[in-house]
C-alpha positions as CSV (number, residue, x, y, z in Angstrom):
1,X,15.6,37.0,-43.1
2,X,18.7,39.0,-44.1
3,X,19.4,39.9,-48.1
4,X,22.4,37.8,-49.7
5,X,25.6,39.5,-50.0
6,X,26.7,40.2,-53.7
7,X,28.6,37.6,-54.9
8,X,32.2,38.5,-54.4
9,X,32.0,40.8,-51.2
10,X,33.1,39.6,-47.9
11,X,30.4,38.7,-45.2
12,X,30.5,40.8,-41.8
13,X,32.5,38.8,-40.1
14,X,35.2,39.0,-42.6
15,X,35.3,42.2,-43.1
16,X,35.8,42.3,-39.1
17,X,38.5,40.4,-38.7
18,X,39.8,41.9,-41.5
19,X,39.6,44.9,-39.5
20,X,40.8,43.5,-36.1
21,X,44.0,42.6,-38.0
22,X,44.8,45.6,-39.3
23,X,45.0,46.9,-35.9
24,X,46.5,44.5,-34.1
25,X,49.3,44.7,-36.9
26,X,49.4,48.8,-37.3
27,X,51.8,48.6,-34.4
28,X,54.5,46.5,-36.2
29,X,53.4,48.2,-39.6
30,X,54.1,51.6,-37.9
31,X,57.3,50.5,-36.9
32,X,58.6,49.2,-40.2
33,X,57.4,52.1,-41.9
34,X,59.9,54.3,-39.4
35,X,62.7,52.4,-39.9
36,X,62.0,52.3,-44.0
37,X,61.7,56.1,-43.5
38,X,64.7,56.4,-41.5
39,X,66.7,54.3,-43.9
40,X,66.0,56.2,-46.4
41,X,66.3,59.6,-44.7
42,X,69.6,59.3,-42.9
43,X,71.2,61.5,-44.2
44,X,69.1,63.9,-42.4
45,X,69.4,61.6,-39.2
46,X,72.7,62.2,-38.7
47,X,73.4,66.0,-39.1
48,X,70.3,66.5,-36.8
49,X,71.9,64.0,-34.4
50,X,75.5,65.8,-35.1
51,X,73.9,69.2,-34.6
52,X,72.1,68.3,-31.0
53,X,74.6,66.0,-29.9
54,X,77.9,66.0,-31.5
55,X,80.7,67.1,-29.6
56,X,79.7,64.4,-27.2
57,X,79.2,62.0,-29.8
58,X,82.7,62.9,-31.2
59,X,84.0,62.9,-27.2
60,X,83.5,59.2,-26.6
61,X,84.2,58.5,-30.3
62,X,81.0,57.4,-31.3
63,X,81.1,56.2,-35.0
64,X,77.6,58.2,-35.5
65,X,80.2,61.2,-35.0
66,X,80.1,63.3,-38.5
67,X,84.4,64.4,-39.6
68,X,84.9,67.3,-41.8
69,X,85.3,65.7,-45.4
70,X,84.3,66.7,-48.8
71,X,81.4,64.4,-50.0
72,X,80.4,62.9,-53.2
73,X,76.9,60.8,-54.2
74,X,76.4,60.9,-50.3
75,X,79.6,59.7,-49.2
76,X,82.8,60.9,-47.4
77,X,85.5,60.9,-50.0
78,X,89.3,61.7,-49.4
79,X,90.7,64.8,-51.2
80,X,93.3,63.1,-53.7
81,X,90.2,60.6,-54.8
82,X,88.3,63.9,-55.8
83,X,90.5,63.5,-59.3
84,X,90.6,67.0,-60.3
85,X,92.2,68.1,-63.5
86,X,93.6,70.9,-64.9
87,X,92.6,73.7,-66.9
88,X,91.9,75.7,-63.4
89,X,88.3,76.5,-63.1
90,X,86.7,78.6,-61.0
91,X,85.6,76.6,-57.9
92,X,83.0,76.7,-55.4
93,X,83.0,74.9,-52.0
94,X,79.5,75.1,-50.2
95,X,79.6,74.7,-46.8
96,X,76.1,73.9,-45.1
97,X,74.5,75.5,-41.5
98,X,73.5,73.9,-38.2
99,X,72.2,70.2,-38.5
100,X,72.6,70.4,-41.8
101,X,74.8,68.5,-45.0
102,X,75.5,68.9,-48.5
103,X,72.3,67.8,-49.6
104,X,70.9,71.5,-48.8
105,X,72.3,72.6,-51.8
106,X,71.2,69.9,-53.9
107,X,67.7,68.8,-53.2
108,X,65.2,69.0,-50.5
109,X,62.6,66.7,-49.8
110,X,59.7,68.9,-50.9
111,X,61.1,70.0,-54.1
112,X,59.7,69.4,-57.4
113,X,61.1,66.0,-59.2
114,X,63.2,68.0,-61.8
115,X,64.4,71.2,-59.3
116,X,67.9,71.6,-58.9
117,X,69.6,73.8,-56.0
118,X,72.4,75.9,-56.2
119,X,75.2,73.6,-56.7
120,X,74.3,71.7,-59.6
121,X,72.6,74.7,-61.2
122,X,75.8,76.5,-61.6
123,X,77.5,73.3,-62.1
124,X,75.3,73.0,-65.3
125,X,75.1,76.4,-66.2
126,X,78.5,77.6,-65.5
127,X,82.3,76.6,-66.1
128,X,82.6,76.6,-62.1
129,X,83.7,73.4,-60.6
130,X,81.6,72.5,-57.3
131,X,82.5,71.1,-54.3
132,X,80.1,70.0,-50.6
133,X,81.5,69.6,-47.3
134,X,79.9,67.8,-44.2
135,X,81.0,68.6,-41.1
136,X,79.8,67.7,-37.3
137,X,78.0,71.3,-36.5
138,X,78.0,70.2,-33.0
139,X,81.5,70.8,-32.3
140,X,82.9,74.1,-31.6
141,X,82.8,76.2,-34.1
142,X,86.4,77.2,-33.9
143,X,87.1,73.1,-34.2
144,X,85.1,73.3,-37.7
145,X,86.8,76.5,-38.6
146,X,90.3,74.8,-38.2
147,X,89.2,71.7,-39.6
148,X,88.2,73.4,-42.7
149,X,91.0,75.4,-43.3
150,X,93.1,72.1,-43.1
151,X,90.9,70.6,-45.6
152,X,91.2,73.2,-47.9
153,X,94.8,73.4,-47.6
154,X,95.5,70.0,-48.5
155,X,92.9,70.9,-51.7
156,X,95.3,73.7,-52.5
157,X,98.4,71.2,-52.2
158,X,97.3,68.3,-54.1
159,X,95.7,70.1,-57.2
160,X,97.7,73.3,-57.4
161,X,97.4,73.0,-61.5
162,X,93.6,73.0,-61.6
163,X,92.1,75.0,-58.5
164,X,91.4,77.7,-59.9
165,X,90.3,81.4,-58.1
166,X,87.9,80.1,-55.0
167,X,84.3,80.8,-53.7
168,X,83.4,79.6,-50.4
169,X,79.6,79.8,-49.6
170,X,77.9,79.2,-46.1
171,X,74.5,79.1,-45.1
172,X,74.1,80.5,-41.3
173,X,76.3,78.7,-39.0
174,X,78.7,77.3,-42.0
175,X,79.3,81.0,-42.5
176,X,80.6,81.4,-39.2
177,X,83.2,78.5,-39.8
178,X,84.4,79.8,-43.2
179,X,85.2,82.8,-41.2
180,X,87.0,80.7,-38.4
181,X,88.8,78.6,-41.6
182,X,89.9,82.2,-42.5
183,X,91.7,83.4,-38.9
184,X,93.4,79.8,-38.1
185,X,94.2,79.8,-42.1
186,X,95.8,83.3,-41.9
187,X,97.6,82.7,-38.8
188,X,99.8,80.0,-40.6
189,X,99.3,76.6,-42.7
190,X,99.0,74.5,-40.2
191,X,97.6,76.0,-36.7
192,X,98.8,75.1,-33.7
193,X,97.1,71.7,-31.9
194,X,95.4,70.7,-35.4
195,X,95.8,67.1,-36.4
196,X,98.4,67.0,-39.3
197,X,97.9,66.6,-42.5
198,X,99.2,64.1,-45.2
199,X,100.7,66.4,-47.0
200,X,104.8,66.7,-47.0
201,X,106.8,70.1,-46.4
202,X,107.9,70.3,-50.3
203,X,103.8,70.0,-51.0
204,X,103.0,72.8,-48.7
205,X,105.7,75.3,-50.2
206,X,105.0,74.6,-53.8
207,X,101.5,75.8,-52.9
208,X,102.1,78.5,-51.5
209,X,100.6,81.9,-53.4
210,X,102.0,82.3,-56.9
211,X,101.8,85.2,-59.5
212,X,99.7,83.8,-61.8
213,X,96.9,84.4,-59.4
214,X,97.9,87.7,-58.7
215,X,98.9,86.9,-54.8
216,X,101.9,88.1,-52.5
217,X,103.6,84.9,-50.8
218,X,102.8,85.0,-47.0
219,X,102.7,82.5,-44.7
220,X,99.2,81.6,-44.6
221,X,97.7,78.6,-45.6
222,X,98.1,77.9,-49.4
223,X,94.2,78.0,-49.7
224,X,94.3,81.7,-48.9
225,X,95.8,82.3,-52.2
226,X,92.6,80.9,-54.3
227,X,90.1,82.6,-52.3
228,X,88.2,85.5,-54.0
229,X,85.1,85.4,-52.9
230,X,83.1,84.4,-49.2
231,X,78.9,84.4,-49.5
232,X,77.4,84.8,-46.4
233,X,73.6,83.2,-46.1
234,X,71.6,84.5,-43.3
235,X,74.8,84.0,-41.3
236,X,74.7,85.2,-37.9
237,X,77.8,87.4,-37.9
238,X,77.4,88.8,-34.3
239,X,75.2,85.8,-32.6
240,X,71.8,84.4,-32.4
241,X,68.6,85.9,-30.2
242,X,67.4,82.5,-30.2
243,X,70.6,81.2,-28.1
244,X,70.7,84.2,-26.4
245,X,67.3,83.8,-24.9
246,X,68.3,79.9,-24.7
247,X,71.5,80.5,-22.7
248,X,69.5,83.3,-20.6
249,X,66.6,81.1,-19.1
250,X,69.2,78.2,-18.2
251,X,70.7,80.9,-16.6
252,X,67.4,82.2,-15.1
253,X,66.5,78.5,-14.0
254,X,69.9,77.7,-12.5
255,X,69.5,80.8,-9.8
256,X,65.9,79.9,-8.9
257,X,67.6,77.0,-7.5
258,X,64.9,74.5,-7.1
259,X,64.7,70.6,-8.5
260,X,62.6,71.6,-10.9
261,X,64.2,74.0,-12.2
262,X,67.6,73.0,-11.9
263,X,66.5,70.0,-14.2
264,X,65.0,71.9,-16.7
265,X,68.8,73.8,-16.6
266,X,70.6,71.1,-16.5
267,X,68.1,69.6,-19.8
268,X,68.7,73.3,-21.5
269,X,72.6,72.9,-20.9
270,X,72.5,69.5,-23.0
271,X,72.6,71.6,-26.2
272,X,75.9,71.2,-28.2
273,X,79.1,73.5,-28.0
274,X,78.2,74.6,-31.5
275,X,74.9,75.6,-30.5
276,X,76.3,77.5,-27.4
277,X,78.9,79.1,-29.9
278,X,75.7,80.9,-32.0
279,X,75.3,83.1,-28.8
280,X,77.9,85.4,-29.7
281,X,79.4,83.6,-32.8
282,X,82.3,82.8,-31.4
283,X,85.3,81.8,-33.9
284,X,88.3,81.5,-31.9
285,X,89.4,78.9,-29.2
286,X,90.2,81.3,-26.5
287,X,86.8,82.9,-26.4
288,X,85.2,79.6,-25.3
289,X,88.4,78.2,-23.2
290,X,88.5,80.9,-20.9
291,X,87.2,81.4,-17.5
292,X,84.9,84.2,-18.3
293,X,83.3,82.1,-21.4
294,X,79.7,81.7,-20.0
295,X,79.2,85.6,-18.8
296,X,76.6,86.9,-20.2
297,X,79.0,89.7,-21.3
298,X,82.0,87.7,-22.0
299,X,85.1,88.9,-24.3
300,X,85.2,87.7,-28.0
301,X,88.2,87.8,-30.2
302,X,87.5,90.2,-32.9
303,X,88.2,88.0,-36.6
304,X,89.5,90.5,-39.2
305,X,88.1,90.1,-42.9
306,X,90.8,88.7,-45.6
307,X,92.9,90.9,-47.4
308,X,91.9,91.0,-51.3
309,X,88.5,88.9,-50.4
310,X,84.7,90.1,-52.0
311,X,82.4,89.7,-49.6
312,X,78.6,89.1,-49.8
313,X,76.3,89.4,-47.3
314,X,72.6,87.9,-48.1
315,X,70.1,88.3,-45.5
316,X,66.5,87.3,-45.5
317,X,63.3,89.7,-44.3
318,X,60.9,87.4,-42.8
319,X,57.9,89.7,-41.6
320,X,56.3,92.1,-44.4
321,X,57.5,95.7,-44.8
322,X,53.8,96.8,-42.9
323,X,55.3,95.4,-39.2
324,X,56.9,97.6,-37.0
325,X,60.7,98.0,-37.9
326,X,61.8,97.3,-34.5
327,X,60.1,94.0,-35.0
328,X,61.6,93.2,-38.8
329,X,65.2,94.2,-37.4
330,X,64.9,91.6,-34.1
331,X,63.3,88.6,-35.8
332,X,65.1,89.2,-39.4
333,X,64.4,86.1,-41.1
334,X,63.1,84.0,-38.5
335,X,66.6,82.7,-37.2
336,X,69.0,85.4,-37.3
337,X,67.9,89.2,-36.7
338,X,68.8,91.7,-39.6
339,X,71.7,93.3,-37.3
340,X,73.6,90.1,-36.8
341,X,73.2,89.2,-40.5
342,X,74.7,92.7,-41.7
343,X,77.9,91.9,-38.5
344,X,78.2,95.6,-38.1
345,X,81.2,95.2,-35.9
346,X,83.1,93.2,-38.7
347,X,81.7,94.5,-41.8
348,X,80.8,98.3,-40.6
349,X,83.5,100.2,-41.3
350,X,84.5,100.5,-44.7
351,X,87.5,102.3,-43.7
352,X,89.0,100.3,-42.0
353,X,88.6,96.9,-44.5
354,X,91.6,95.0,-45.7
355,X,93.2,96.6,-48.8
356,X,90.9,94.8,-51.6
357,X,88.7,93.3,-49.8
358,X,84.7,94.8,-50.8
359,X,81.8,94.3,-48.7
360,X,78.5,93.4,-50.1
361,X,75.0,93.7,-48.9
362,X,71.2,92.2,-50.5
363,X,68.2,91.5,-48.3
364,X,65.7,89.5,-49.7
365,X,61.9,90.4,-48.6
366,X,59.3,87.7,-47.5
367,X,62.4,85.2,-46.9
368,X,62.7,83.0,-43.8
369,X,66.1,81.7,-43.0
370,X,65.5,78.3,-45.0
371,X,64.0,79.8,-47.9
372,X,67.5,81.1,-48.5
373,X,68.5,77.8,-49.8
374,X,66.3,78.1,-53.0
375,X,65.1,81.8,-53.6
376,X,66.0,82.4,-57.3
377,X,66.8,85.8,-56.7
378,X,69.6,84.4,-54.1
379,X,71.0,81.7,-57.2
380,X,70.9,84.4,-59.8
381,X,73.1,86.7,-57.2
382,X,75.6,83.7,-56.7
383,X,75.7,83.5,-60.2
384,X,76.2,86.8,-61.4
385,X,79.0,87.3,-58.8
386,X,80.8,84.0,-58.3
């Protein structure tokens, strides 16, 4: 004869079908917990969608496809509804890396309940007005470059009484397109085959550079005439080993010329144009429009640095100091290998820089390519130079 139960606990049975049920709905629970997760995480949906995907996404016109826009409290939000105001204030426009958005600078989902980033740091601790951008990071990074510099010029144009002298900081690839934003901007306001911009022609030469910032008038794009300072975060100036090795074994694959192999191509080839454009950080149209685009040793345009610009280069060490140098300069910090960061070819030569335009250089040790994003060491640099 079995003992009785204590009152108030379920007999065997119960407790079995209790169980059974819980199975049989984990399923649907699974499920709803996804699409809870996914609600609530979108906005890292997308730019991981956008990074993978997005130049086809944009091709057939999908409305998943990210634009170029400033954003505020996670939304797109036109330039003339930004609502700034004069006095001018020093400004800072942070423009985020592959598959990424402006939330990078803001907060990350395994930071501390009261951390703040970069952005609102100095937004709290500084008089510096700060901006975010989200862009599509599949596209072509020359696309992005252009699209930025447009978007910046019609900043310069609609506030011209309170931007004040301009900052632009990118983490890896969003470097690469403040450097494209800074060839199709110097090569005239509007570049040739952009989409217009609602500005009229009075508005562009009104903003065009003025004394009281200290700047000759040229024909560049107005934004030209704010800009003082670019930051560079584990930005891979002359390409990435990762795509590199990427567009090599496609490559590889392709001549073995099998099915299987030919699929697996085919599969590698999927990536996105912006992807394909880390290889050798291309900035410029040409390089990826001409016939000779996908040699392994194809031509790239050389982008000159900005007259009268400070730039800052801020690389991350990954390994420790006891590895074999060899090793520390290929892997860098885990993305982007410490000779790419430094862009010898660019930033090399200090003879032959722009008259006053500076080139700085700070590696920071134990530092993987994410870590970047909230080093203190790396916000008290921004600060003390922005």
């Amino acid at each position: 004869m079995s003992e009785p139960l204590p009152e108030g606990q379920p007999s065997r049975l119960r407790r079995a079908l209790a169980a059974a049920g819980r199975v049989a709905t984990a399923p649907a629970r699974g499920a709803a917990y996804l699409v809870d997760s996914a609600r609530a995480h979108q906005h890292f949906f997308l730019p991981v969608l956008n990074g993978a995907l997005g130049d086809q996404l944009a091709a057939r016109h999908d409305p998943r496809a990210l634009r170029m826009s400033f954003r505020v409290g996670g939304h797109d939000v036109p330039v003339a509804a930004l609502a700034l105001r004069g006095p001018r204030r020093p400004t800072v426009v942070f423009v985020h890396g592959l598959m990424g958005d402006e939330q990078i600078w803001q907060t990350g989902l395994a930071d501390a309940p009261d951390y703040h980033r970069y952005g609102p740091r100095l937004a709290a601790e500084t008089d510096a007005r700060v901006l975010y951008v989200r862009f599509n990071s599949g596209l072509h990074l020359s696309e992005n470059g252009r699209a930025l510099s447009l978007l910046l010029t019609e900043l310069a144009t609609t506030y011209p009484d309170a931007l004040g002298p301009l900052a632009l900081v990118g983490h890896s690839m969003g470097g690469l397109v403040i450097r494209s934003a800074g060839y199709y901007g110097s090569t005239g306001p509007l570049a040739a085959g952009s989409e217009p911009l609602a500005v009229s022609n009075e508005s562009l030469a009104a903003a065009k550079p003025t004394n009281e910032l200290g700047q000759p008038s040229t024909e560049s794009a107005p934004w030209l005439a704010y800009l003082r300072a670019v930051f560079l975060l584990g930005t891979p100036n002359d390409g990435s080993w990762l795509e590199q090795n990427s567009h090599f074994a496609a490559h590889l694959l392709q001549r073995i010329d099998l099915f299987p192999t030919r699929f697996l191509s085919n599969a590698l080839n999927q990536r996105s144009n912006g992807i394909k454009d880390l290889r050798r950080s291309i900035l410029v149209d040409e390089d990826w429009q001409g016939p000779q685009a996908d040699d392994r040793a194809a031509p790239r345009t050389a982008v000159p640095l900005l007259p009268g610009v400070a730039y800052h280069i801020l690389m991350g060490a990954w390994l420790k100091t006891n590895r074999p140098a060899a090793l520390r300069q290929y892997f860098g910090d885990g993305l982007v290998s410490r000779g790419s960061a430094q862009g010898a070819t660019t930033f090399g030569n200090e003879a032959a820089l722009p008259p006053g335009t500076t080139v700085r250089t700070a590696e920071f040790h134990q530092q993987h390519h994410s870590g970047l994003l909230t080093h203190p060491e790396v916000y008290q640099y921004l600060k003390h130079w922005l």
